[in-house]
C-alpha positions as CSV (number, residue, x, y, z in Angstrom):
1,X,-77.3,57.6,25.6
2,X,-77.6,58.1,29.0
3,X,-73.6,57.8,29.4
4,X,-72.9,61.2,26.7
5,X,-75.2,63.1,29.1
6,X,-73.1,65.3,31.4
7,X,-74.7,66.4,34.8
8,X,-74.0,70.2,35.5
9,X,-75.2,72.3,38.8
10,X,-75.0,75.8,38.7
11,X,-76.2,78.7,40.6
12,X,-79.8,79.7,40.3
13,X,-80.8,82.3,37.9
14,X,-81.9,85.8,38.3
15,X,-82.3,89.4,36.6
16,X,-82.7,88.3,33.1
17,X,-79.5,86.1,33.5
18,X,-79.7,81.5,33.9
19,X,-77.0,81.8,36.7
20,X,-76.1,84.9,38.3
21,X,-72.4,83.1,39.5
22,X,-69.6,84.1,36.8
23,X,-67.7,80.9,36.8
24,X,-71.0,79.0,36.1
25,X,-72.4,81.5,33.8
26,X,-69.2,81.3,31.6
27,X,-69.3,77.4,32.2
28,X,-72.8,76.9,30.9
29,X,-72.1,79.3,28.3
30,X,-68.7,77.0,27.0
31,X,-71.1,74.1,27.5
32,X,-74.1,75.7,25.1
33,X,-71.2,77.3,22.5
34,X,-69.9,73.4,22.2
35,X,-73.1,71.8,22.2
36,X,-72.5,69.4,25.3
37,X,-75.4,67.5,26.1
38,X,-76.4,68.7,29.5
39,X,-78.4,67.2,32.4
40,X,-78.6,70.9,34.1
41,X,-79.6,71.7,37.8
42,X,-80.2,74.9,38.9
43,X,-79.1,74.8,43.1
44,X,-78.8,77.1,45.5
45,X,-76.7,74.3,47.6
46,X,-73.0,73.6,47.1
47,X,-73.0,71.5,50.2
48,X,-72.1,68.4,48.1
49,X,-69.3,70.3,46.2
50,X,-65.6,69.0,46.8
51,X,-65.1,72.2,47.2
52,X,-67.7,73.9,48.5
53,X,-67.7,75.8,45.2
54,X,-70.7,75.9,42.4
55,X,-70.2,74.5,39.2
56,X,-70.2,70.7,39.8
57,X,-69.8,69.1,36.3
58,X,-70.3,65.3,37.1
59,X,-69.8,62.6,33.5
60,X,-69.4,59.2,34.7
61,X,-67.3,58.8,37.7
62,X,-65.2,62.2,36.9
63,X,-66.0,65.3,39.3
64,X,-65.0,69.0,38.1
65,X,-65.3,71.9,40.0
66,X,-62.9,74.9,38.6
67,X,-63.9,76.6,35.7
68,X,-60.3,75.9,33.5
69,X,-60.5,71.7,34.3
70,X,-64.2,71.6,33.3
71,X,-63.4,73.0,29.9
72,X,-59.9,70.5,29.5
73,X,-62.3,67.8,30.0
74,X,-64.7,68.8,27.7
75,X,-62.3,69.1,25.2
76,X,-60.7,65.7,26.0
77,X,-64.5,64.2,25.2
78,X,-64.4,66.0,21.7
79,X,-66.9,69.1,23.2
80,X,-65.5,72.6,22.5
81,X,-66.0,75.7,20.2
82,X,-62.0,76.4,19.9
83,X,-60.9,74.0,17.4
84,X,-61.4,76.1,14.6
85,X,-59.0,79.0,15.6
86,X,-55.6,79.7,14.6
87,X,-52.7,79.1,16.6
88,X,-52.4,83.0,17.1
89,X,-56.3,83.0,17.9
90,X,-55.8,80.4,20.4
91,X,-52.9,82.0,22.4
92,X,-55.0,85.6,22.3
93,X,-57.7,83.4,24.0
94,X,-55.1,82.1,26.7
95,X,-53.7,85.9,27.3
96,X,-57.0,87.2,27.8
97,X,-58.2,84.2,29.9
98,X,-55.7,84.9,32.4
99,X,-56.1,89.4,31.9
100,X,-59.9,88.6,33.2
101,X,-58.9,86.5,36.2
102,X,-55.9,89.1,37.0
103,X,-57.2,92.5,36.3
104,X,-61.6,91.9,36.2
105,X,-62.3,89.3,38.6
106,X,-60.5,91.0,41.7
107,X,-63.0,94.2,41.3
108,X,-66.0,92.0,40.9
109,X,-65.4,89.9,43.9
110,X,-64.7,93.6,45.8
111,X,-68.1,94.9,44.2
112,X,-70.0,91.8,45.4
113,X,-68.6,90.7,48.4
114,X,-66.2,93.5,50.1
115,X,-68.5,96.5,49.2
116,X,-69.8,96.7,52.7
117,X,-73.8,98.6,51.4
118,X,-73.6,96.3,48.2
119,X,-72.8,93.3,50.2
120,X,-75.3,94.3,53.4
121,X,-78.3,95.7,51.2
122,X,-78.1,92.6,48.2
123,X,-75.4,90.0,48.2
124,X,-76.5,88.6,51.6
125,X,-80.1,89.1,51.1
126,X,-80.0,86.9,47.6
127,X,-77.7,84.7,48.7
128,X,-79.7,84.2,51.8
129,X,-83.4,84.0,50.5
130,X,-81.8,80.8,47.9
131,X,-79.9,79.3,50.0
132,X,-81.4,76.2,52.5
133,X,-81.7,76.6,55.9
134,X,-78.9,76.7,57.6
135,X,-76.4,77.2,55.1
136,X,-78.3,81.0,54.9
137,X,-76.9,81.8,58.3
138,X,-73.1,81.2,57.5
139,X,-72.2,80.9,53.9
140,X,-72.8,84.6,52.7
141,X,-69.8,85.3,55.4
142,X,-67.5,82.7,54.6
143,X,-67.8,83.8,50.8
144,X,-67.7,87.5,51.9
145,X,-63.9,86.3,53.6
146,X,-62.8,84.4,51.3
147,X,-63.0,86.8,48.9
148,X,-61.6,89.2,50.7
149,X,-58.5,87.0,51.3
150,X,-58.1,86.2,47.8
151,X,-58.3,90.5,46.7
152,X,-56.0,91.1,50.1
153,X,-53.3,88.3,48.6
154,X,-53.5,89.5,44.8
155,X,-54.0,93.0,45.4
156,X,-52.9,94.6,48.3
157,X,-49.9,94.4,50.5
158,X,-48.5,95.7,53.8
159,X,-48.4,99.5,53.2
160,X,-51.4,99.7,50.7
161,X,-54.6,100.7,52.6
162,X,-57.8,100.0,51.7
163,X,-58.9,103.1,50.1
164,X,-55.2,102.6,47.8
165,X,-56.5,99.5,47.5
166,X,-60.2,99.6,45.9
167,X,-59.0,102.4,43.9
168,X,-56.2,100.4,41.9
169,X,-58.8,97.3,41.2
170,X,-61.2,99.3,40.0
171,X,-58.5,101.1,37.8
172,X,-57.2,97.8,36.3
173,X,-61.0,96.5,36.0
174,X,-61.9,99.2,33.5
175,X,-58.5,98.8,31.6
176,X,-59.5,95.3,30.9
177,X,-62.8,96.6,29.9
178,X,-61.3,99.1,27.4
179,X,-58.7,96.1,25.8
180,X,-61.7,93.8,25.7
181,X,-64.1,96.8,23.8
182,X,-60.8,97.2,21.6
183,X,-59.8,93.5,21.0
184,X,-63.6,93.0,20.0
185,X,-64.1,95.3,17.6
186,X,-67.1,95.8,15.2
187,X,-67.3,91.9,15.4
188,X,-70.2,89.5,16.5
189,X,-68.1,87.4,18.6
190,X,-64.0,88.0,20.1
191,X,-62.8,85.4,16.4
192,X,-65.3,86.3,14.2
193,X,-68.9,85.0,13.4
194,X,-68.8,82.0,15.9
195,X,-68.2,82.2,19.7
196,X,-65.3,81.0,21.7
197,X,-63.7,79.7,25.1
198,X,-63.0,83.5,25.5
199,X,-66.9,84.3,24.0
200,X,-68.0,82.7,27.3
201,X,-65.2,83.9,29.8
202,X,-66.6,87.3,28.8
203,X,-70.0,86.9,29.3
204,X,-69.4,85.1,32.6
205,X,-68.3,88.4,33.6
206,X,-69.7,91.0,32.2
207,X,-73.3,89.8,31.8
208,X,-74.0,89.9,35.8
209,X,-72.2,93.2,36.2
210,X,-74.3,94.6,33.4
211,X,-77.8,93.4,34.6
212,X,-77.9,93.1,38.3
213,X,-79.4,95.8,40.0
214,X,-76.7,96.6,42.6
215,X,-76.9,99.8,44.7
216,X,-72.8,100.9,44.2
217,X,-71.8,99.7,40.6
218,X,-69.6,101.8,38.9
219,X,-68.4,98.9,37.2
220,X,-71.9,99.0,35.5
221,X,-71.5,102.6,34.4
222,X,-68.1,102.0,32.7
223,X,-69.3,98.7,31.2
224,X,-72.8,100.6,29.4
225,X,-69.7,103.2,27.7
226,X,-68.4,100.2,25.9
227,X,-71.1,99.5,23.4
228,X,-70.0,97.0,21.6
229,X,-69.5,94.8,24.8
230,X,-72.5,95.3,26.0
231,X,-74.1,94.4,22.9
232,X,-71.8,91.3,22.9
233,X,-74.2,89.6,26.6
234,X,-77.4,90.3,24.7
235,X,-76.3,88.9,21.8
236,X,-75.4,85.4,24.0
237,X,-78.1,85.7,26.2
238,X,-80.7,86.3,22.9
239,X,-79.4,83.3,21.0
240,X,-78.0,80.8,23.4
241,X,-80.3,82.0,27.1
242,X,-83.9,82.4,25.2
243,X,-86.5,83.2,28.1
244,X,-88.2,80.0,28.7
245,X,-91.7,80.3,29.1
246,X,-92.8,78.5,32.2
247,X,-90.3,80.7,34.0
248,X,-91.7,84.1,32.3
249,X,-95.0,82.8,33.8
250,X,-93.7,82.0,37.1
251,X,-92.1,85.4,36.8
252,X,-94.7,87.4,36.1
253,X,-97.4,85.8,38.1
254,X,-94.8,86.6,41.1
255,X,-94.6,89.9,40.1
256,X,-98.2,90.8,40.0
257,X,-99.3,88.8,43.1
258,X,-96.0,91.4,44.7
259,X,-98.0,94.1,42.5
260,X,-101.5,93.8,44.0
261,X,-100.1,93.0,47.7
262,X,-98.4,96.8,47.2
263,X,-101.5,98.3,45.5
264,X,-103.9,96.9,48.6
265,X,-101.1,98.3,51.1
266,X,-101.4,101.6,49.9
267,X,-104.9,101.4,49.5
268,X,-105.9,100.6,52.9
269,X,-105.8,103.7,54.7
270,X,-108.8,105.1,51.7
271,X,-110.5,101.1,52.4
272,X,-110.8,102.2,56.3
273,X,-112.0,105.3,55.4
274,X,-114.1,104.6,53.4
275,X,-115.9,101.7,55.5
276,X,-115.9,104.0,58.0
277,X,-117.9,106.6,56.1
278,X,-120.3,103.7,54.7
279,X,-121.1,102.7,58.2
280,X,-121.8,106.0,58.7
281,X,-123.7,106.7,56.1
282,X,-126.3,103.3,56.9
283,X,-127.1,104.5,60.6
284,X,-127.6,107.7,59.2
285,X,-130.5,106.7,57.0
286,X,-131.6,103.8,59.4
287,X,-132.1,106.5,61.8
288,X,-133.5,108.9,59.3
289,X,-135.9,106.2,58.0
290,X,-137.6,105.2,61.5
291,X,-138.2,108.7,62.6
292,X,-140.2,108.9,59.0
293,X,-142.1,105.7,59.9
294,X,-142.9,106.6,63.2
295,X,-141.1,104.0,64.8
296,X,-139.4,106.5,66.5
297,X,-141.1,109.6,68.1
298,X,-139.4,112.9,70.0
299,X,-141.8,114.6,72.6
300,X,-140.3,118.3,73.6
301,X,-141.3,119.5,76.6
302,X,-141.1,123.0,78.2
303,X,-138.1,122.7,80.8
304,X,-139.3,125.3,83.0
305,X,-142.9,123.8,83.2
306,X,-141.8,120.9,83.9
307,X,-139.6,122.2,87.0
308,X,-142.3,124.5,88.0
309,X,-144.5,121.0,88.2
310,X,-142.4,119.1,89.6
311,X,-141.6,121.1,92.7
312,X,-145.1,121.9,93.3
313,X,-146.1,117.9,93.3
314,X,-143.2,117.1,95.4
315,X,-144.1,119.4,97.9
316,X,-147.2,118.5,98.6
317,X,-147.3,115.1,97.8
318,X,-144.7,114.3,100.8
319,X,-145.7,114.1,103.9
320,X,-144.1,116.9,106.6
321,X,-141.8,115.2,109.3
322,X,-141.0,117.8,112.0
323,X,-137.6,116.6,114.6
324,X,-139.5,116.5,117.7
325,X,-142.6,115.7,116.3
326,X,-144.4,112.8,119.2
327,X,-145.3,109.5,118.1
328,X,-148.9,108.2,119.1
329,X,-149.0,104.6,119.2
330,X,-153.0,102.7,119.3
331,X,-153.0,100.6,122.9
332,X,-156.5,100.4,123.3
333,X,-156.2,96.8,122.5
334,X,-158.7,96.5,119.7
335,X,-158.4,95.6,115.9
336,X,-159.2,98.0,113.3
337,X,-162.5,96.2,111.4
C-alpha cells in the first residue's frame, strides 16, 4: 500500500558508495538491514529540510531528520534489525553508537570540512558541482562553519590551539578504529551472521572514509590497517548496495566521453602538425605535377645579357634633351597634308 511506503532523501551517490553523507549512508543502510519499504530520492537540495540537514524520512504526516529519531520511528512501525539481540548485545550497540559520535565523527567532520586543501581542492568542488544554483555559492561555507563550531565546542577549548587540537581528534578517531577492528572480530557482522543498528552506524562511517579519493586522508591509511573492517563496507555495499546497471552505464559512458575529450587534447598538437605537413605535402605535388604537364614553364635568362641589352636599347631608343636646347615652333600658317 501506498501508506507502508516511507519516502527517504538522501545525498547523491558517488565513488562506488549510494550516498556519500554518513548520517544518510548509515540511514539507508538501517532502512535496507530492516527491510523498510522505501520511496528513495537521491537530492543534492536540503532546501526543504526542517533543518536544513539531509536525510528527510517523510511516512504519512511524520517528518524525521536526525539520524537516532529516524531509527525510533522505524522501530515504533515494527521496521528494525535489533530485535533479535540480547540485552547485553543491545547496550554494546548503544556504547558504541555514542563512541562513534564522540571519538569518529569529530575527525571526519575535520577531514571534510576544516582540512583547509581537502576542503578547497574536493569538498567544495562536489558539493558545489551537485548542488542547484544558488545554494552552490553558500552552503559548502555554512557546512564548512558549522562543522567547525561543533569540533571547536566538543573538542577544543580556550588554551588548546589548533595544531593541539587536530592532533587529539585524530588520536581518538583511530582508537575507535582499533576497538571497532577488536569488538568485530573474525565475524561477518558486529552480533554475528546478521547485521545491526551498529552494522549500519559503521558503515555510515567508515565506508566514505575508505573510498573517497581525498587528497589528505590519513584516516584512510589507518582504516586499510584494520582488515577486517574494511572487509566489513564491501561486504554491505556487495550484498545490500549492488551496482545498478543503468548507473554503471551512465558511469561509464561519462567516463569514456571524459576519456576521448583527454585523448583528442593531447592529440592536437600531432593533428596540427600533421595537417600542416599534408597541406604541405598537396602544393608540393600540385606544383610538381604542372611543371610536368607543362602548365607551367621557367625561362632562364643570362642576367648579364640582358643588362648589357637593355642599356644599349635604352640609350638609343630615347630621344637626347639638352638644357638650353631652342624650341622651333611651325608659324608659316599652313597645315601639314
Amino acid at each position: 500500500m501506498a501508506d507502508d511506503v516511507i519516502d527517504l532523501q538522501v545525498w547523491k551517490g558517488d565513488w562506488g558508495l549510494p550516498t556519500v553523507d554518513p548520517a544518510c549512508l548509515s540511514t539507508l543502510s538501517y532502512c535496507r538491514f530492516s527491510g523498510v519499504p522505501l520511496k528513495l530520492r537521491k537530492t543534492g537540495n536540503p532546501w526543504r529540510s526542517p533543518s536544513g540537514e539531509l536525510p528527510i524520512m517523510k511516512h504519512r504526516n511524520v517528518t524525521e531528520t536526525k539520524v537516532s529519531e529516524i531509527f525510533s520511528y522505524l522501530r515504533k512501525q515494527n521496521y528494525g534489525c535489533d530485535f533479535a539481540l540480547s540485552n547485553k548485545q543491545s547496550a554494546d550497540a548503544v556504547a558504541f553508537s555514542s563512541m562513534l559520535e564522540e571519538k569518529l565523527l569529530p575527525a571526519i567532520l575535520h577531514l571534510w570540512w576544516i582540512d583547509g586543501k581537502t576542503f578547497v581542492d574536493f569538498t567544495r568542488p562536489w558539493y558545489t558541482k551537485v548542488l542547484p544554483f544558488p545554494l552552490n555559492f553558500f552552503i559548502p561555507g555554512q557546512k564548512q562553519k558549522q562543522a567547525s563550531l561543533r569540533v571547536s565546542l566538543t573538542k577544543g577549548g580556550t588554551n588548546v590551539s589548533d595544531t593541539e587540537l587536530e592532533a587529539k581528534i585524530y588520536k581518538e578517531a583511530k582508537e575507535c578504529m582499533n576497538l571497532l577492528a577488536y569488538r568485530l572480530g573474525k565475524q561477518e557482522y558486529f552480533f554475528g551472521s546478521t547485521p545491526s543498528s551498529l552494522d549500519a552506524l559503521v558503515f555510515g562511517y567508515l565506508a566514505p572514509i575508505l573510498k573517497a579519493p581525498l587528497p589528505n586522508n590519513q584516516l584512510q591509511n589507518h582504516l586499510k590497517m584494520c582488515d577486517n573492517l574494511c572487509s566489513l563496507c564491501n561486504r554491505i555495499l556487495l550484498r545490500y548496495f549492488p551496482p545498478d546497471p543503468e548507473e554503471e552505464a551512465k558511469k561509464k559512458k561519462a567516463e569514456a566521453s571524459k576519456s576521448q575529450s583527454s585523448s583528442d587534447l593531447q592529440e592536437f598538437p600531432n593533428k596540427k602538425r600533421n595537417m600542416v605537413l599534408a597541406a604541405i605535402f598537396a602544393l608540393t605535388a600540385m606544383a610538381g605535377y604542372a611543371f610536368l604537364s607543362g602548365i607551367i614553364q621557367i625561362d632562364i635568362v643570362d642576367d648579364s645579357n640582358s643588362t648589357s641589352n637593355n642599356t644599349s636599347s635604352s640609350y638609343f631608343s630615347k630621344p637626347q634633351t639638352y638644357k638650353n636646347e631652342p624650341v622651333f615652333e611651325d608659324n608659316d600658317g599652313y597645315d601639314d597634308e
